[in-house]
C-alpha positions as CSV (number, residue, x, y, z in Angstrom):
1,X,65.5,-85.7,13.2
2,X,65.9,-86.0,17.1
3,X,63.5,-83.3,18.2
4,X,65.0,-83.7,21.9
5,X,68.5,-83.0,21.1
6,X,67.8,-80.0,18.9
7,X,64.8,-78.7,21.9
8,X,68.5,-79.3,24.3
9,X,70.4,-77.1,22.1
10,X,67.9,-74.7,22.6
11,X,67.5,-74.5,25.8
12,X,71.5,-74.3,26.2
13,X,71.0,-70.8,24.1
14,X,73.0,-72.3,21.3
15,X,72.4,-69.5,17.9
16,X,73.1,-72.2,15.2
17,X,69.8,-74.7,16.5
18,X,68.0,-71.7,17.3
19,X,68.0,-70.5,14.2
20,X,67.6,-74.0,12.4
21,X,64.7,-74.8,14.7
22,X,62.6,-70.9,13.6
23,X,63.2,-72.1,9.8
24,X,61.5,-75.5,10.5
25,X,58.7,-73.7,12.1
26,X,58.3,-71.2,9.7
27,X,58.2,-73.7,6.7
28,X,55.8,-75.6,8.8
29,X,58.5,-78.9,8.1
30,X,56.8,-82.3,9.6
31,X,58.2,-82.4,13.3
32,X,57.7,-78.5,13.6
33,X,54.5,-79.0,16.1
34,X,56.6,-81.9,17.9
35,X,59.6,-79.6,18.9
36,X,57.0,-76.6,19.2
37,X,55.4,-79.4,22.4
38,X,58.7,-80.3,23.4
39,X,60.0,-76.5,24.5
40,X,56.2,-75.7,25.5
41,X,57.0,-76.3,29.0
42,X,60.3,-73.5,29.3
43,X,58.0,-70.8,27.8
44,X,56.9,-68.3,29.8
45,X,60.0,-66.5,31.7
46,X,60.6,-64.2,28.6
47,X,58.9,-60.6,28.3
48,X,57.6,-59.8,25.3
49,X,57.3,-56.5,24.1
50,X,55.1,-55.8,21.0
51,X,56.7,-52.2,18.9
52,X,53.9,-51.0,16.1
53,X,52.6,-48.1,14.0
54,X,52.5,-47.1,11.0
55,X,55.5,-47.4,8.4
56,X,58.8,-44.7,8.6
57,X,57.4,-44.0,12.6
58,X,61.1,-45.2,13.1
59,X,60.3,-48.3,15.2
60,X,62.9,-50.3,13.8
61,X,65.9,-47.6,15.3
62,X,63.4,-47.4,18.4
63,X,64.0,-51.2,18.6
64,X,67.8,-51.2,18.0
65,X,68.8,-48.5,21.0
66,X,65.9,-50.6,23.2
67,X,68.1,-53.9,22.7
68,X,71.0,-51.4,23.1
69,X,69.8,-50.4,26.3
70,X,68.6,-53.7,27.7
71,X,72.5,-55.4,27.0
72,X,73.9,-52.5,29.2
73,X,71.7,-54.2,31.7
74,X,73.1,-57.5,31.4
75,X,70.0,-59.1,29.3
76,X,69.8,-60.9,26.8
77,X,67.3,-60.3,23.7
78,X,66.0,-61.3,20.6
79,X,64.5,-59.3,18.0
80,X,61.8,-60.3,15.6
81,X,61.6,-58.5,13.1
82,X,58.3,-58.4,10.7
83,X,59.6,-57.5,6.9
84,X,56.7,-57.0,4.1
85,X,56.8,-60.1,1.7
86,X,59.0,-60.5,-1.5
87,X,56.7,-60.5,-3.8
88,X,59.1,-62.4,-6.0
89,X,60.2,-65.0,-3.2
90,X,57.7,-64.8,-0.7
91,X,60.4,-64.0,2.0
92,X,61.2,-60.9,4.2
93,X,62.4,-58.0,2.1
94,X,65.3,-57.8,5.2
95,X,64.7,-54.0,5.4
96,X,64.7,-54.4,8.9
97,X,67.8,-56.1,8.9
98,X,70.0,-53.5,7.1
99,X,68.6,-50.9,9.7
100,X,69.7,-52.4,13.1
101,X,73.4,-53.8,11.6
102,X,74.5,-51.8,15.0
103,X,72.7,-54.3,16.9
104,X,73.9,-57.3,14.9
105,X,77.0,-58.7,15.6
106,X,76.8,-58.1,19.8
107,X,76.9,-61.9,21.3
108,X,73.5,-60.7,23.5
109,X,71.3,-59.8,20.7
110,X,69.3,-62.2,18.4
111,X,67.8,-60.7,15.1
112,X,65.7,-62.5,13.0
113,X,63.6,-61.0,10.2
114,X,60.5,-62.9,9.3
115,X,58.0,-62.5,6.4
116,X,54.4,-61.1,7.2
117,X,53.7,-63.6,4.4
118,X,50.3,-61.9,3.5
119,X,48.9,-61.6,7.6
120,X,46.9,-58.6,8.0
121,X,47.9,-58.2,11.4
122,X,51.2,-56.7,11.1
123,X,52.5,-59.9,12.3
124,X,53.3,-63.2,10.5
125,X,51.3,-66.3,11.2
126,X,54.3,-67.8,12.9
127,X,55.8,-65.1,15.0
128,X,54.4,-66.3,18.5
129,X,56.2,-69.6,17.6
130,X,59.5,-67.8,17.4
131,X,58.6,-65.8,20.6
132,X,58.4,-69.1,22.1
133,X,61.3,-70.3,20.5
134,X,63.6,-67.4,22.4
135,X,61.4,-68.0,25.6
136,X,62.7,-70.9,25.6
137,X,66.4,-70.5,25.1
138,X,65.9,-68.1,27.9
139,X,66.1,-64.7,26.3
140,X,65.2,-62.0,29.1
141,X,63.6,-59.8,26.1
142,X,61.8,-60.5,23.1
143,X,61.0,-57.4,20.9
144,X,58.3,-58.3,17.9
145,X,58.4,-55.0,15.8
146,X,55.6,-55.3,13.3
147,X,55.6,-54.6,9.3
148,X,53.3,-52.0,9.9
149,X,50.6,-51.6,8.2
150,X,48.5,-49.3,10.0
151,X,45.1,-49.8,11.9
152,X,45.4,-53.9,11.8
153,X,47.6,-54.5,14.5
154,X,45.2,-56.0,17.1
155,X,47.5,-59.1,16.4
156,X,49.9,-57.6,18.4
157,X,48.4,-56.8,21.6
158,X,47.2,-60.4,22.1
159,X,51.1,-61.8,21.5
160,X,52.9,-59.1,23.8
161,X,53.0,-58.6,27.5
162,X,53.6,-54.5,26.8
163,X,52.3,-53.2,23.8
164,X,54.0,-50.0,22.3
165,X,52.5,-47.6,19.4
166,X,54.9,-45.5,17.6
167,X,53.7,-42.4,16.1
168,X,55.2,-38.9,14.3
169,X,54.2,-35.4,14.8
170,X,52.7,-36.3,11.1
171,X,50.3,-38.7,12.5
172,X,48.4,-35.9,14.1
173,X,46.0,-35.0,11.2
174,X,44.6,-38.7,11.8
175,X,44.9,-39.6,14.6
176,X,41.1,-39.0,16.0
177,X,40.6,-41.4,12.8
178,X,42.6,-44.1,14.4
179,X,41.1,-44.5,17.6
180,X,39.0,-47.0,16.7
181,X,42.0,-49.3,16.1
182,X,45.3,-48.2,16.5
183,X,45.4,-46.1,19.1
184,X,43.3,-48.4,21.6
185,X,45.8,-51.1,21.9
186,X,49.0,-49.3,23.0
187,X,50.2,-49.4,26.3
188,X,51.3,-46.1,26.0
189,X,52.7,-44.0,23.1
190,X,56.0,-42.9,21.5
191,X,55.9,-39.9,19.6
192,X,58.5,-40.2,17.5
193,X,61.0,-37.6,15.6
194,X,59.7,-35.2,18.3
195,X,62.4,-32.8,17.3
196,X,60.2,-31.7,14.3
197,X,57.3,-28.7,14.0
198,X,53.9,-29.6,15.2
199,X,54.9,-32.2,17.7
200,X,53.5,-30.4,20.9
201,X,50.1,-30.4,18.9
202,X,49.9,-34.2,18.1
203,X,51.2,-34.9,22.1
204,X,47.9,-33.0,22.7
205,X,45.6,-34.9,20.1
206,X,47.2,-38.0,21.2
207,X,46.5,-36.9,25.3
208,X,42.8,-36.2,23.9
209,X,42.5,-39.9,22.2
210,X,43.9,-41.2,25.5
211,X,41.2,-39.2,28.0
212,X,38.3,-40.0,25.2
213,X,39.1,-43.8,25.0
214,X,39.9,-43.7,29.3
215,X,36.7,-41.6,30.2
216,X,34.3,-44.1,31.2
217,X,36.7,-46.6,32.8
218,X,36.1,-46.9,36.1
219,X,39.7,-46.1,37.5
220,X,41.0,-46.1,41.0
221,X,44.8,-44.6,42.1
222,X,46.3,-48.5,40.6
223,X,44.5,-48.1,36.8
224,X,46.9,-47.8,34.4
225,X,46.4,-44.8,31.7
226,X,48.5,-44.8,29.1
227,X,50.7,-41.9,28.5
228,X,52.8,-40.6,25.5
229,X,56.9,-40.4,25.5
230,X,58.5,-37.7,23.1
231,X,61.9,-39.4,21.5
232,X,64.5,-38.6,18.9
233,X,65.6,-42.6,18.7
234,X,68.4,-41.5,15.6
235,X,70.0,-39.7,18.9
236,X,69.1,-42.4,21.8
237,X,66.5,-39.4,23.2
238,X,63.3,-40.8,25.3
239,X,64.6,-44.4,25.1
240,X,66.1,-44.5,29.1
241,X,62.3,-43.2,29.5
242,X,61.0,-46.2,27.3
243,X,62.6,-48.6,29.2
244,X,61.1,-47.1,32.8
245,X,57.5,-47.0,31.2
246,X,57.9,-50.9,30.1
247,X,59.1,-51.8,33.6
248,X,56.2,-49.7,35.4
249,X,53.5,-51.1,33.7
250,X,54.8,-54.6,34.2
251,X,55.0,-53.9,38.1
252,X,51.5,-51.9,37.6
253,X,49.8,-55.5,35.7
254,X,51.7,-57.3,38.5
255,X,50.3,-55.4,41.6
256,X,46.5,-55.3,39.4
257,X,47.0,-59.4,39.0
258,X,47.1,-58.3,35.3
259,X,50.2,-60.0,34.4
260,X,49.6,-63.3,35.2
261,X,45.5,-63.1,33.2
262,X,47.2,-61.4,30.2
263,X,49.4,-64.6,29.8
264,X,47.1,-66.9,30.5
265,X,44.2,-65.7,28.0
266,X,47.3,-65.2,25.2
267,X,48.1,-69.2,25.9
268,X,44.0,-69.3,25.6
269,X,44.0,-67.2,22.5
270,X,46.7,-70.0,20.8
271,X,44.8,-72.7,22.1
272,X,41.6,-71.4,19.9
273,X,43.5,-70.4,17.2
274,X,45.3,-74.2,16.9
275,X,41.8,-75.8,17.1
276,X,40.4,-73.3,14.5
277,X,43.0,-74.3,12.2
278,X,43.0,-77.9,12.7
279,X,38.9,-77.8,11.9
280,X,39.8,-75.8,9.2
281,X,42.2,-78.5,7.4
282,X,40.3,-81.2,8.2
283,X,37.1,-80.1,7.3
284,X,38.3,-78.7,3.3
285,X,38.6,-82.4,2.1
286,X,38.9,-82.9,-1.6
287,X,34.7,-83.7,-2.0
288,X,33.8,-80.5,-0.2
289,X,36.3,-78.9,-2.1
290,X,34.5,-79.8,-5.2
291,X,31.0,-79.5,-4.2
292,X,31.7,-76.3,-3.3
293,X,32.9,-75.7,-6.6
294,X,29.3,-76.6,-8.0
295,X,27.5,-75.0,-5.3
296,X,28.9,-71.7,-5.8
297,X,28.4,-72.1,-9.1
298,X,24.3,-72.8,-8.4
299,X,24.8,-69.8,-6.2
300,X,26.5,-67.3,-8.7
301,X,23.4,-68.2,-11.1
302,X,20.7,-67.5,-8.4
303,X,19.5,-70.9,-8.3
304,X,20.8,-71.0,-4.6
305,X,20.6,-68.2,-1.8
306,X,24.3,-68.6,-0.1
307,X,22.7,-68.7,3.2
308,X,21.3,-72.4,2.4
309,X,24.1,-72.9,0.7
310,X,26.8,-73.1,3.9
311,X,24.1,-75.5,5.8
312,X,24.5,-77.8,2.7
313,X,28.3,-77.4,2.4
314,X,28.2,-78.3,6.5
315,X,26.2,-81.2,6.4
316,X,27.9,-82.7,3.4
């Protein structure tokens, strides 16, 4: 396999060896972390704009009229979309998929659906790969919409340059609950399906998270507070207004030197993650493996406390 050729193709935007190249990253093949250093030094031109919240929120149509509206500005984007695991196969269940067929087929757009494979983050393990991948072919946009799973999303906010947290007027019975997680990684908010009863009240609970989690900051007239955004997405409503909050806090992070740090400590956060993996694999050899295997079961029986036990399995 010619890594340099097929890293070519994708910096010439070519669909085919784009798409070839995300499979070989996601099944991890051999020369996967060769190409991934060949098309490191493209990367960072892209913006990358993280869409969460909890499942039927309606990110996914939120995502398809955003690509919508960015093509009608002469970008280019890709889509990743994060499915919940087959069960049966292990693959993306494609739900995303069937919901943006609008978005497609247009020559601008990229859509691919990825697996959470079992992450816990809303993300899978190899989405910031495939962000890479598009940064590379030059992409203007990359949306990562995740599976959704709730209050696990921190995953997100370290992988996106804006961060975006859809919610419904539903969401309002909880959402002093998910302060604590959720709600203190958004950018700002979308309150989704705002056409429906109650949605003035959760605008208000969500204003009331937003002035709780903002009230001991210490801001000046440049601090960036998140705000909330009513849309309809089914009818295209709020998602001009989408599009101008992205773009103001990008200029805001620029003019606050934000925008270069957030980048930087997300290349940081890989670099950490990389090295905590690669201690990981070497350290599991097949003789730790099995003394493990007899320590815990030493452990299990009380004849060992399981705090000895890890300086044992360390200095085997």
């Amino acid at each position: 396999m010619d890594v340099k050729k097929i890293a070519q193709k994708i910096f010439e935007k070519d669909k085919r060896t784009i798409s070839k190249a995300i499979s070989i990253i996601e099944n991890e093949e051999n020369f996967s972390t060769e190409l991934l250093k060949e098309i490191f030094p493209k990367t960072g031109t892209a913006y990358r704009i993280g869409i969460t919240g909890p499942p039927g929120a309606g990110k996914s149509t939120i995502t398809n009229k955003l690509a919508l509206h960015y093509v009608k500005e002469n970008k280019s984007v890709a889509i990743i979309a994060v499915d919940p695991t087959s069960p049966f196969t292990g693959g993306a269940l494609l739900g995303d998929r069937i919901r943006m067929s609008e978005v497609e087929s247009h020559q601008n757009i990229f859509i691919r659906s990825m697996a959470s494979r079992g992450s816990l983050g809303g993300l899978s393990k190899k989405t910031k790969e495939v962000a890479d991948i598009f940064d590379a072919a030059k992409y203007d946009i990359v949306l990562m919409e995740t599976v959704g799973v709730g209050q696990s999303e921190l995953d997100i906010a370290k992988s996106a340059d804006t961060t975006i947290v859809v919610l419904v007027p539903e969401s309002g019975d909880s959402i002093q609950a998910m302060k604590a997680g959720l709600m203190e990684i958004a950018d700002f908010f979308i309150l989704n399906k705002s056409d429906r009863p109650s949605s003035e009240q959760a605008i208000m609970s969500i204003k009331n998270v937003i002035g709780f989690s903002t009230k001991f900051l210490n801001h000046t007239e440049k601090t960036w507070i998140p705000d909330v955004i009513p849309t309809i997405a089914k009818d295209g409503k709020g998602i001009f207004e989408i599009a101008t909050m992205i773009e103001n806090h990008k200029k805001n992070m620029e003019e606050n030197n934000e925008f270069q740090k957030r980048r930087e400590n997300r290349i940081e956060n890989k670099l950490f993650e990389l090295i905590n993996e690669k201690l990981v694999s070497n350290f599991w050899n097949d003789e730790k493996k099995f003394q493990l295997e007899l320590l815990l079961n030493e452990i299990k029986s009380h004849k060992k406390n399981p705090y000895d036990g890890v300086n044992e399995i360390l200095n085997f």
